[in-house]
MOPAC internal coordinates of N, CA, C and O (Angstrom, degrees):
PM7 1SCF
backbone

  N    0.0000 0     0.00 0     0.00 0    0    0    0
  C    1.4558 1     0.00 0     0.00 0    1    0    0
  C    1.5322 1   108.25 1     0.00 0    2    1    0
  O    1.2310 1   123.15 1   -26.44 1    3    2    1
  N    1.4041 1   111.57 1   153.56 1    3    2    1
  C    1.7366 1   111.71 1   173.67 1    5    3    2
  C    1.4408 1   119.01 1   -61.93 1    6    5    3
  O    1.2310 1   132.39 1   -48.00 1    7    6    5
  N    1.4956 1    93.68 1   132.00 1    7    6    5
  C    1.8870 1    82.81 1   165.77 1    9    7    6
  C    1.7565 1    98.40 1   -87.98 1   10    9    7
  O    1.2310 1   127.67 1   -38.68 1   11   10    9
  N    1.3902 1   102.85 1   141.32 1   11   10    9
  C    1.4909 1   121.57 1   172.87 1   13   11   10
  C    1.7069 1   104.22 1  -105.81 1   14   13   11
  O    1.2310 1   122.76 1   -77.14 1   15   14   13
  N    1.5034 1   112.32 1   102.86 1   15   14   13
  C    1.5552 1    95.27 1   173.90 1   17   15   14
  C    1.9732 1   112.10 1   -98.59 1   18   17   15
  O    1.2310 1   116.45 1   -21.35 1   19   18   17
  N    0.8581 1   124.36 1   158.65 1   19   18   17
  C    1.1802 1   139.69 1  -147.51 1   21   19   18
  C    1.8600 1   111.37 1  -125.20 1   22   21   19
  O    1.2310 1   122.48 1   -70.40 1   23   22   21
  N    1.5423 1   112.85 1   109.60 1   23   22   21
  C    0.9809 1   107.04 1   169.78 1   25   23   22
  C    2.0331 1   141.49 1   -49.19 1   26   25   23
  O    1.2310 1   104.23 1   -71.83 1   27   26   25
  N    1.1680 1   146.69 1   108.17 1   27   26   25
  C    0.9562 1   130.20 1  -147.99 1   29   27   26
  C    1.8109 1   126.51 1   -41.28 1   30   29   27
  O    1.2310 1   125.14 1   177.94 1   31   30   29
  N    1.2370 1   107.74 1    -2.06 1   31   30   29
  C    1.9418 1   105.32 1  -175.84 1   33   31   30
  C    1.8348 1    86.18 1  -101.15 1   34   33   31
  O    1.2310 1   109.79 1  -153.86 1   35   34   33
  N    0.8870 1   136.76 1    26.14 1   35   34   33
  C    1.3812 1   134.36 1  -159.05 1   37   35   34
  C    1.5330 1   113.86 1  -141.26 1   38   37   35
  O    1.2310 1   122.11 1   151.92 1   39   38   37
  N    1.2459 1   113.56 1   -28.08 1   39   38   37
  C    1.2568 1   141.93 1   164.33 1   41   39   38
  C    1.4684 1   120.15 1   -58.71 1   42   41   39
  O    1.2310 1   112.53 1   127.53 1   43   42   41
  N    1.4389 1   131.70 1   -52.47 1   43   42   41
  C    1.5626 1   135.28 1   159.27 1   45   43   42
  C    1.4532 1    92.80 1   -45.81 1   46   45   43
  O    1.2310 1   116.55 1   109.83 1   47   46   45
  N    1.1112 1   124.17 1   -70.17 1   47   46   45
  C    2.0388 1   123.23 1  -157.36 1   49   47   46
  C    1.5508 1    97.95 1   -57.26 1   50   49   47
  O    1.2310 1   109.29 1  -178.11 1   51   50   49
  N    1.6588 1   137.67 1     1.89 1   51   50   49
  C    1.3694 1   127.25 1  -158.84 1   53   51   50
  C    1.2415 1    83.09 1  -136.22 1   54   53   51
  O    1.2310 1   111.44 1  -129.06 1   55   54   53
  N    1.1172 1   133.72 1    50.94 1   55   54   53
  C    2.0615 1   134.53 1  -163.24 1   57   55   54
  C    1.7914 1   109.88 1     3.68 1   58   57   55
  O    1.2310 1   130.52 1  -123.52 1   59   58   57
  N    1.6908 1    97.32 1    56.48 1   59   58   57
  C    1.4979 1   103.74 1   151.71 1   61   59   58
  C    1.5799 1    77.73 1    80.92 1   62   61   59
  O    1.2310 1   103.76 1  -152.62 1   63   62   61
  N    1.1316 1   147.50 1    27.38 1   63   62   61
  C    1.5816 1   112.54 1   165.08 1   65   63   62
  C    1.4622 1   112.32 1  -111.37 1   66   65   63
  O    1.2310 1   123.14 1   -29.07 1   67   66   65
  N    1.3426 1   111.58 1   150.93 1   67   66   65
  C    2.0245 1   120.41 1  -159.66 1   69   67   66
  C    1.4760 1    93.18 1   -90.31 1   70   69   67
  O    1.2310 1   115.19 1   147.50 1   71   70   69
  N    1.4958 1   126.73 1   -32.50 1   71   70   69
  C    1.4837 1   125.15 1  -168.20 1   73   71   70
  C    1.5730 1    98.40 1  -149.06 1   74   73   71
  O    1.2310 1   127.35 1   -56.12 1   75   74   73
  N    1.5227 1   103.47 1   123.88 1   75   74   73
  C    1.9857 1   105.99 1   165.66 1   77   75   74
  C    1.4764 1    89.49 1  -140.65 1   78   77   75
  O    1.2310 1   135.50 1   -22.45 1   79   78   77
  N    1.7668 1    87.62 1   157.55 1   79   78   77
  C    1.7293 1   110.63 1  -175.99 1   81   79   78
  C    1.6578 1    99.64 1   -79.13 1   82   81   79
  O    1.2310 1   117.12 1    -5.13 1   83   82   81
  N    1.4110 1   123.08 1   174.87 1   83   82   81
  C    1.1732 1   140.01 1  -176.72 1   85   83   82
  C    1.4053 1    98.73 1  -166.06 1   86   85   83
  O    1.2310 1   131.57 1   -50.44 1   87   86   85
  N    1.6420 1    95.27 1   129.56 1   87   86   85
  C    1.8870 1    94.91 1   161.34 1   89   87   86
  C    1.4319 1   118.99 1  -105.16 1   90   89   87
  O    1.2310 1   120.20 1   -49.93 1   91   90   89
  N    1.1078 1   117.22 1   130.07 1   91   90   89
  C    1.7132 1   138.36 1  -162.89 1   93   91   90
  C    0.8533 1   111.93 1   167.32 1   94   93   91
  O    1.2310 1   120.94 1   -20.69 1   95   94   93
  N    1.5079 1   115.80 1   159.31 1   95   94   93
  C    1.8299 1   137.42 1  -159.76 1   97   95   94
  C    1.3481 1   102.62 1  -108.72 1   98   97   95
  O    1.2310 1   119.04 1   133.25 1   99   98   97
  N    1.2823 1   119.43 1   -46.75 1   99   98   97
  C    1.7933 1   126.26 1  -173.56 1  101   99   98
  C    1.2544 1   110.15 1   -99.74 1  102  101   99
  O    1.2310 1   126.60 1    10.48 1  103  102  101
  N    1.4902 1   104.91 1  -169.52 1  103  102  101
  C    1.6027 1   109.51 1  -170.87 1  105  103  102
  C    1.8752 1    85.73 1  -101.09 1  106  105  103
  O    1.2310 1   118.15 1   150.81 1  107  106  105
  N    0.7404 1   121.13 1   -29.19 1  107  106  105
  C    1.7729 1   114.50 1   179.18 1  109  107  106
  C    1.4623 1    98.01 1   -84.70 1  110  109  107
  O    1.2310 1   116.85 1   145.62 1  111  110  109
  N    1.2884 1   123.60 1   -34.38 1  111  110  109
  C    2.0297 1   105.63 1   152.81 1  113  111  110
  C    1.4291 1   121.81 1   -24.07 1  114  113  111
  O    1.2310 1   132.94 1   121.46 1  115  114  113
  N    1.6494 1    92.60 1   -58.54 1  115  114  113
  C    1.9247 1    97.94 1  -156.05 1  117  115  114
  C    1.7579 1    86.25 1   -88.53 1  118  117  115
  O    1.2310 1   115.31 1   132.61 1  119  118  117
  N    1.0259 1   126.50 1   -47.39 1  119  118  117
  C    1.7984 1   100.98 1  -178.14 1  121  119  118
  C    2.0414 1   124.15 1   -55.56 1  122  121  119
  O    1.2310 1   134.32 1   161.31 1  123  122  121
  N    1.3792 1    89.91 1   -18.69 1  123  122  121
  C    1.5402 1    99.10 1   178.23 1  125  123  122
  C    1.3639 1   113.00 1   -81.52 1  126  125  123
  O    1.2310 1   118.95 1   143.77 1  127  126  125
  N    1.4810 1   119.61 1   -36.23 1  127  126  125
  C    1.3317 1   130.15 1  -174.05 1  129  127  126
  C    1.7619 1    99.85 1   -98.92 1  130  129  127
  O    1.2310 1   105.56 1   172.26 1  131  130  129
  N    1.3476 1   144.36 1    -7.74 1  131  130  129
  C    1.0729 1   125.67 1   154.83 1  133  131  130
  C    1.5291 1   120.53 1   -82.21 1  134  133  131
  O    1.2310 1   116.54 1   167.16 1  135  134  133
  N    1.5244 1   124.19 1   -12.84 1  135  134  133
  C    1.1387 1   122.96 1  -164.48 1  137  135  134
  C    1.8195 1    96.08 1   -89.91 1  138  137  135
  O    1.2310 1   126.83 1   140.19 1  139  138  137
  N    1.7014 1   104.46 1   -39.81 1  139  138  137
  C    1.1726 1    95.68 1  -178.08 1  141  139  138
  C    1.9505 1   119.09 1   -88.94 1  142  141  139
  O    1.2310 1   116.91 1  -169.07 1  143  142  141
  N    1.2712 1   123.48 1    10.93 1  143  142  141
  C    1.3356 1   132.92 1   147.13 1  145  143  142
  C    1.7068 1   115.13 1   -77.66 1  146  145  143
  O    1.2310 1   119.80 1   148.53 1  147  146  145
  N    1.3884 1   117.98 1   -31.47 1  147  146  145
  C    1.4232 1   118.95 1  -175.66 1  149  147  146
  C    1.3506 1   107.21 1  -155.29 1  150  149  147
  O    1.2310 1   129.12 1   -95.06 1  151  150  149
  N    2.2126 1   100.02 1    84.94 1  151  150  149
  C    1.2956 1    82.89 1  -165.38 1  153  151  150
  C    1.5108 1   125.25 1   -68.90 1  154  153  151
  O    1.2310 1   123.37 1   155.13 1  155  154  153
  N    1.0964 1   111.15 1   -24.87 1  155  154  153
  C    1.9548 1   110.12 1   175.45 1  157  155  154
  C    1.2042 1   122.00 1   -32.10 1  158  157  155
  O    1.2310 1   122.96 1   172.60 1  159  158  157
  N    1.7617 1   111.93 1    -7.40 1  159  158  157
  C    1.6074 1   102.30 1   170.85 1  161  159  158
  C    1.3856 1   110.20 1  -102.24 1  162  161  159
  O    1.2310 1   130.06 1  -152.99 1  163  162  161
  N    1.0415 1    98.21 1    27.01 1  163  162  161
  C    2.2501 1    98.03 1  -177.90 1  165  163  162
  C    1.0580 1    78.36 1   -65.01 1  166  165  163
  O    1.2310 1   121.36 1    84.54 1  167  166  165
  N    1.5106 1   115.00 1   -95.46 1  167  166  165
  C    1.6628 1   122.61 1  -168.33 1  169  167  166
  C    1.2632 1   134.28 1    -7.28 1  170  169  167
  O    1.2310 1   120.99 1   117.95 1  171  170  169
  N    1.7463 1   115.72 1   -62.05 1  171  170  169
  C    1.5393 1   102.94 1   149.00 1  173  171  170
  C    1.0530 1   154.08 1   -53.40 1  174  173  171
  O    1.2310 1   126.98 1   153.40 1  175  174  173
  N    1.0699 1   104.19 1   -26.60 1  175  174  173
  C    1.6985 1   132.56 1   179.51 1  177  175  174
  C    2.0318 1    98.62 1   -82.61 1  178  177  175
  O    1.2310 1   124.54 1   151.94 1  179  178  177
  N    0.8510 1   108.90 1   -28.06 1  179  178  177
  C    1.8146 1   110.91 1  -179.90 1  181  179  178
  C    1.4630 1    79.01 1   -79.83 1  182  181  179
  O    1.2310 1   103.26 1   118.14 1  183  182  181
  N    1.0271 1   148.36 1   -61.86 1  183  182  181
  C    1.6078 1   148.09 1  -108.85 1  185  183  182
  C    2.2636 1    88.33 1  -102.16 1  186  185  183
  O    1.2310 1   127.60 1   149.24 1  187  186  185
  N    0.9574 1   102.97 1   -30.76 1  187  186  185
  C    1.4737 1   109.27 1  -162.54 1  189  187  186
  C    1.3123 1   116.55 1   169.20 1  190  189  187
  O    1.2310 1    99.33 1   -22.04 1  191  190  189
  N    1.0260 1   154.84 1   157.96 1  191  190  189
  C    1.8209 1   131.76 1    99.70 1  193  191  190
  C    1.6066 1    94.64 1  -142.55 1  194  193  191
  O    1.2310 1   133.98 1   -34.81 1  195  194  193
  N    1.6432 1    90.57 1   145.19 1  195  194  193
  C    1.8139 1    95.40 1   159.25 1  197  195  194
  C    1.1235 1   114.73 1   -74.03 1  198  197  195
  O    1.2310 1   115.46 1   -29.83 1  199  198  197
  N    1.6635 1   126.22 1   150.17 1  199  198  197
  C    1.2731 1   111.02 1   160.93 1  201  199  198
  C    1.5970 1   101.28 1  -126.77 1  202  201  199
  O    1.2310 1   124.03 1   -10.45 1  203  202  201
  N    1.3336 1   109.88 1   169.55 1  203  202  201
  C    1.7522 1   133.10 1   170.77 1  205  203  202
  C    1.0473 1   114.10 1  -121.54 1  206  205  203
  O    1.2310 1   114.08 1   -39.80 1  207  206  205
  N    1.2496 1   128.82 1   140.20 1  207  206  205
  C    1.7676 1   135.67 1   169.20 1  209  207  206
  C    1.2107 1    94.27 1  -113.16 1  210  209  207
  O    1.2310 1   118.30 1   -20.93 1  211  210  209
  N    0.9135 1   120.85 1   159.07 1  211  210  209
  C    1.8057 1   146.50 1   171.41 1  213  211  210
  C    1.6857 1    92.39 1     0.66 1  214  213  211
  O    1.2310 1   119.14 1  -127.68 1  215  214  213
  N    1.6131 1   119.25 1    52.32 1  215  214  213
  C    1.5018 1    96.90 1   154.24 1  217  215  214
  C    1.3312 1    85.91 1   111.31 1  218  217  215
  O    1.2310 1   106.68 1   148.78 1  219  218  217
  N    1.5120 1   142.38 1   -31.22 1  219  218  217
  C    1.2917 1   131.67 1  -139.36 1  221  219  218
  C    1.4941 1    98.03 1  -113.67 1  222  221  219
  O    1.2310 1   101.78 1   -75.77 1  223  222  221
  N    1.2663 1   150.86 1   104.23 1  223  222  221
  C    1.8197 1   129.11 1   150.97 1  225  223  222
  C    1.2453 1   115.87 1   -42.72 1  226  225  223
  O    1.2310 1   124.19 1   -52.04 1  227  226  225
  N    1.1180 1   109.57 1   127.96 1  227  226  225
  C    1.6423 1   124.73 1  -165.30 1  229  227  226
  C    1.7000 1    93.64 1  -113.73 1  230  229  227
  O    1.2310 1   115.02 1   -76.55 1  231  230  229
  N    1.7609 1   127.05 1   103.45 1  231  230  229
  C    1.4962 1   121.03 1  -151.68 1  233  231  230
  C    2.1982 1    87.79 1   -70.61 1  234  233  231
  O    1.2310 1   130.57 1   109.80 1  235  234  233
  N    1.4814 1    97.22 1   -70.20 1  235  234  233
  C    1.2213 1   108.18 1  -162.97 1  237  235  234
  C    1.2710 1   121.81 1  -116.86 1  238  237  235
  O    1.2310 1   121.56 1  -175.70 1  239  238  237
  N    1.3984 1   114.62 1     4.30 1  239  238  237
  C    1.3534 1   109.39 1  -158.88 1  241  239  238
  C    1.2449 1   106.06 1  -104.41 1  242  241  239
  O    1.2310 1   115.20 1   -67.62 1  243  242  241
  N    1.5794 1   126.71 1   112.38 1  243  242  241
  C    1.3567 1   131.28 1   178.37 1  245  243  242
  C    1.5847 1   112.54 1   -88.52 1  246  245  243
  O    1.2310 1   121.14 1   175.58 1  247  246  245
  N    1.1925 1   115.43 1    -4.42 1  247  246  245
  C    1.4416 1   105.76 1   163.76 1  249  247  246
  C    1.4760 1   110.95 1   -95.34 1  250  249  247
  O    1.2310 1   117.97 1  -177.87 1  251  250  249
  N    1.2879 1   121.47 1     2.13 1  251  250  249
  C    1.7862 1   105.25 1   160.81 1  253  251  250
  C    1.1737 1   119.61 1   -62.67 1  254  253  251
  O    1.2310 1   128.54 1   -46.03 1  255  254  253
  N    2.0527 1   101.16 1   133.97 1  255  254  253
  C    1.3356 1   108.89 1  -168.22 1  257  255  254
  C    2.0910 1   101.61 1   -57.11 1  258  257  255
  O    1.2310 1   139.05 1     4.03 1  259  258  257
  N    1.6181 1    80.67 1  -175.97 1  259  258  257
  C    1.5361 1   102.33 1   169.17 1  261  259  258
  C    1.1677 1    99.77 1  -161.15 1  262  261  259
  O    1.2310 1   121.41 1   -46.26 1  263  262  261
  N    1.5150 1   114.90 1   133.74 1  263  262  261
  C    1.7754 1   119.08 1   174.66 1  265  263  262
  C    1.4872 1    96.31 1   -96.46 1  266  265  263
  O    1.2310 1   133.85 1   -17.53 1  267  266  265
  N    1.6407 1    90.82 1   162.47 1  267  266  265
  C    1.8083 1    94.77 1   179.38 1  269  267  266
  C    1.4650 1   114.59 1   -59.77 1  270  269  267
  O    1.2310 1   119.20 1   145.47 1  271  270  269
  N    1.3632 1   119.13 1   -34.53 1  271  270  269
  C    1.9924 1   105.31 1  -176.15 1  273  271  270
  C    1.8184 1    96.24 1   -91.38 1  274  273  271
  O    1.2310 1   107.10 1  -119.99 1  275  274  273
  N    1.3789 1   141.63 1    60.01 1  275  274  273
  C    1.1250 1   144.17 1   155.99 1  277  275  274
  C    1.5570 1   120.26 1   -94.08 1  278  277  275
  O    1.2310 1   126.23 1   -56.62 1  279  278  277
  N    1.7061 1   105.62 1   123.38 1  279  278  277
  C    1.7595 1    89.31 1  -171.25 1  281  279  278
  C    1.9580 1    94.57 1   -87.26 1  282  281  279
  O    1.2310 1   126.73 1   -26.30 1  283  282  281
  N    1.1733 1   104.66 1   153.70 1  283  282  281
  C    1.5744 1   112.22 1  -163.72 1  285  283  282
  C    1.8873 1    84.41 1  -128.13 1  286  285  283
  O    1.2310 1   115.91 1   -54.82 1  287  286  285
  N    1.0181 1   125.38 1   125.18 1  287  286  285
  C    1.2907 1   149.65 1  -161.01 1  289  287  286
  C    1.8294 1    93.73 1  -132.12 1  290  289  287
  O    1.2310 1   125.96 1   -69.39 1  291  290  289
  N    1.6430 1   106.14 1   110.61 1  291  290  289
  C    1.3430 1   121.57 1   158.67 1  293  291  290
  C    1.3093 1   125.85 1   -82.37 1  294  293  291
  O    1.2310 1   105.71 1   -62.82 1  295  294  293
  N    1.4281 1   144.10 1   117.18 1  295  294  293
  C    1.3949 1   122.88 1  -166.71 1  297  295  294
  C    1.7581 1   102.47 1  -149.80 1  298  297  295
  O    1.2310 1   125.98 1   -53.92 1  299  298  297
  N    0.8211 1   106.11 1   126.08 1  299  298  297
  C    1.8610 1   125.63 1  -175.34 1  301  299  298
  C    1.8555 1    95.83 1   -44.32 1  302  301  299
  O    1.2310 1   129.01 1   -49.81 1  303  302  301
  N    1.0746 1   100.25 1   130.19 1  303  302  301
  C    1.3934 1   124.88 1  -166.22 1  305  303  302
  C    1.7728 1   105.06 1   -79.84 1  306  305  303
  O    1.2310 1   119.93 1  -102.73 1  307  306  305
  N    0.9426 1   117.74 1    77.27 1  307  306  305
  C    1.6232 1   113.34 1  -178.14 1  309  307  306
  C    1.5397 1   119.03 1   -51.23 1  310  309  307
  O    1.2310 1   122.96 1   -49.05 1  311  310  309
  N    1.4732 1   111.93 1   130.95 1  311  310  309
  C    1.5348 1    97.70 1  -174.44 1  313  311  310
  C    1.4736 1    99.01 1  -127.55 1  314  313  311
  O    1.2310 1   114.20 1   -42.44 1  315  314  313
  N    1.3369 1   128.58 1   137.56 1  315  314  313
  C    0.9322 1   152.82 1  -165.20 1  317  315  314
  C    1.6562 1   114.86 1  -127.36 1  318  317  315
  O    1.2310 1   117.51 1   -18.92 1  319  318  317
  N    1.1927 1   122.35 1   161.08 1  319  318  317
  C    1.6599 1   147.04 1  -179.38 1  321  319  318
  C    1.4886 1   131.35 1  -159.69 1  322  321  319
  O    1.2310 1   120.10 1   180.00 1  323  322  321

């Protein structure tokens, strides 16, 4: 399964944990299946988040795969103007 690691303001809503597994294939897998393991991250996850797969920023595409040993890196979506 993916490890999903978790930026630190994100971590209280996941009962304090820095990294949990998720089972799913895509990157809209692991945001669907983390919100519904811990829902307090719907909200952020509606609101924004960047994500990374194995190294990669993935901008928009929620159908990019994810294999089960992929580290999936959550990271606050910087917005700029």
């Amino acid at each position: 399964m993916p490890e999903v690691h978790l930026w630190s303001a994100l971590r209280a809503l996941a009962d304090g944990n820095e990294c949990v597994t998720v089972e799913a294939s895509t990157v809209g897998g692991v945001l669907k299946a983390l919100a519904a393991q811990y829902p307090g991250l719907q909200e952020p996850i509606d609101a924004g988040v960047s994500v990374a797969v194995d190294g990669r920023i993935i901008a928009s595409a929620l159908n990019e795969p994810v294999r089960p040993d992929s580290e999936v890196y959550l990271m606050q979506r910087i917005k700029g103007g």
